[in-house]
C-alpha positions in Angstrom: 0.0 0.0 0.0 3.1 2.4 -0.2 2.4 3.1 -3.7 -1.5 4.5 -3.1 0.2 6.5 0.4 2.3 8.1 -1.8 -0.5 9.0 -4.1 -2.3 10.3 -1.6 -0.4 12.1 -0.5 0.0 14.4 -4.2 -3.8 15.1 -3.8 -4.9 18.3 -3.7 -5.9 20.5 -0.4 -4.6 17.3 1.6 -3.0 18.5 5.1 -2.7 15.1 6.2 -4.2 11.2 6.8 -3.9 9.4 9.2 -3.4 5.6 8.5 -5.3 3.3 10.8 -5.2 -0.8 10.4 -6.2 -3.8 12.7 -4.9 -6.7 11.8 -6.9 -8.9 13.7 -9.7 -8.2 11.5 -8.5 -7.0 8.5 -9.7 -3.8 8.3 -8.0 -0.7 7.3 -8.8 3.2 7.3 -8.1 6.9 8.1 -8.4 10.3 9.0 -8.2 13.0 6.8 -7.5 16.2 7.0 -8.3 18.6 4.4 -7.5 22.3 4.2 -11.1 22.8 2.4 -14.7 21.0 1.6 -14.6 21.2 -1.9 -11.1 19.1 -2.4 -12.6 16.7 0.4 -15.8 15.8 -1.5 -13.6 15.6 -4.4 -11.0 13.1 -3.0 -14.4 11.3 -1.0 -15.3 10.7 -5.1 -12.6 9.5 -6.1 -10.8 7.3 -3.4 -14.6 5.5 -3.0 -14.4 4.9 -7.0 -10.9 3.3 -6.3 -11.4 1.4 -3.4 -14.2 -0.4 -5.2 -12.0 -1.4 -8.6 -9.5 -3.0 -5.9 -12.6 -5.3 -5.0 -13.5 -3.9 -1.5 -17.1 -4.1 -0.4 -18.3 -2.1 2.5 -17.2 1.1 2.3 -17.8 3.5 5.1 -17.4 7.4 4.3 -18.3 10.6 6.4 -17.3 14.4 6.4 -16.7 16.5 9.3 -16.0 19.8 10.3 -13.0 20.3 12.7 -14.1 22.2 16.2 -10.8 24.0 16.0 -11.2 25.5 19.2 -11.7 21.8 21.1 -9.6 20.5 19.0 -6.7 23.4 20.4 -7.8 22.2 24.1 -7.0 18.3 23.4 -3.3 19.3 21.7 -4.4 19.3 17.6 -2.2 20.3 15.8 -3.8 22.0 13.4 
C-alpha cells in the first residue's frame, strides 16, 4: 500500500491522513484532514471509485467539520 500513500499524499488541499489498520480483523482506514470541503468531496469521489475497482465491499465514508477551538484544548495540531 506504499504506492496509493504516496498518491495520496499528491492530492490536492490534503494537510494530512492518518493511517489506521487492525490486523486482527482485517480492516483498514483513516483520517483525513483537508484544508477545504470542496477538495474533500472531491477526493471522497474518487478514493470510494478506487477502493471499489480493488474489490473492497463495504465502504464507510463521512465528512466532518474540525471544532478547531476543542480541538486546540486536546493538543491538535492544526
Amino acid at each position: 500500500m506504499k504506492e496509493l500513500a504516496e498518491d495520496i499524499a499528491t492530492v490536492n488541499g490534503l494537510v494530512y491522513k492518518l493511517l489506521t489498520e487492525n490486523e486482527a480483523t482485517q480492516e483498514a482506514g483513516g483520517i483525513y484532514v483537508f484544508d477545504n470541503l470542496d477538495d474533500a468531496n472531491r477526493y471522497l469521489e474518487k478514493h470510494t471509485q478506487r477502493l471499489t475497482s480493488f474489490g473492497f465491499k463495504d465502504i464507510k465514508s463521512k465528512i466532518f467539520v474540525i471544532n478547531e477551538a476543542l480541538s486546540a484544548i486536546t493538543k491538535a495540531s492544526l
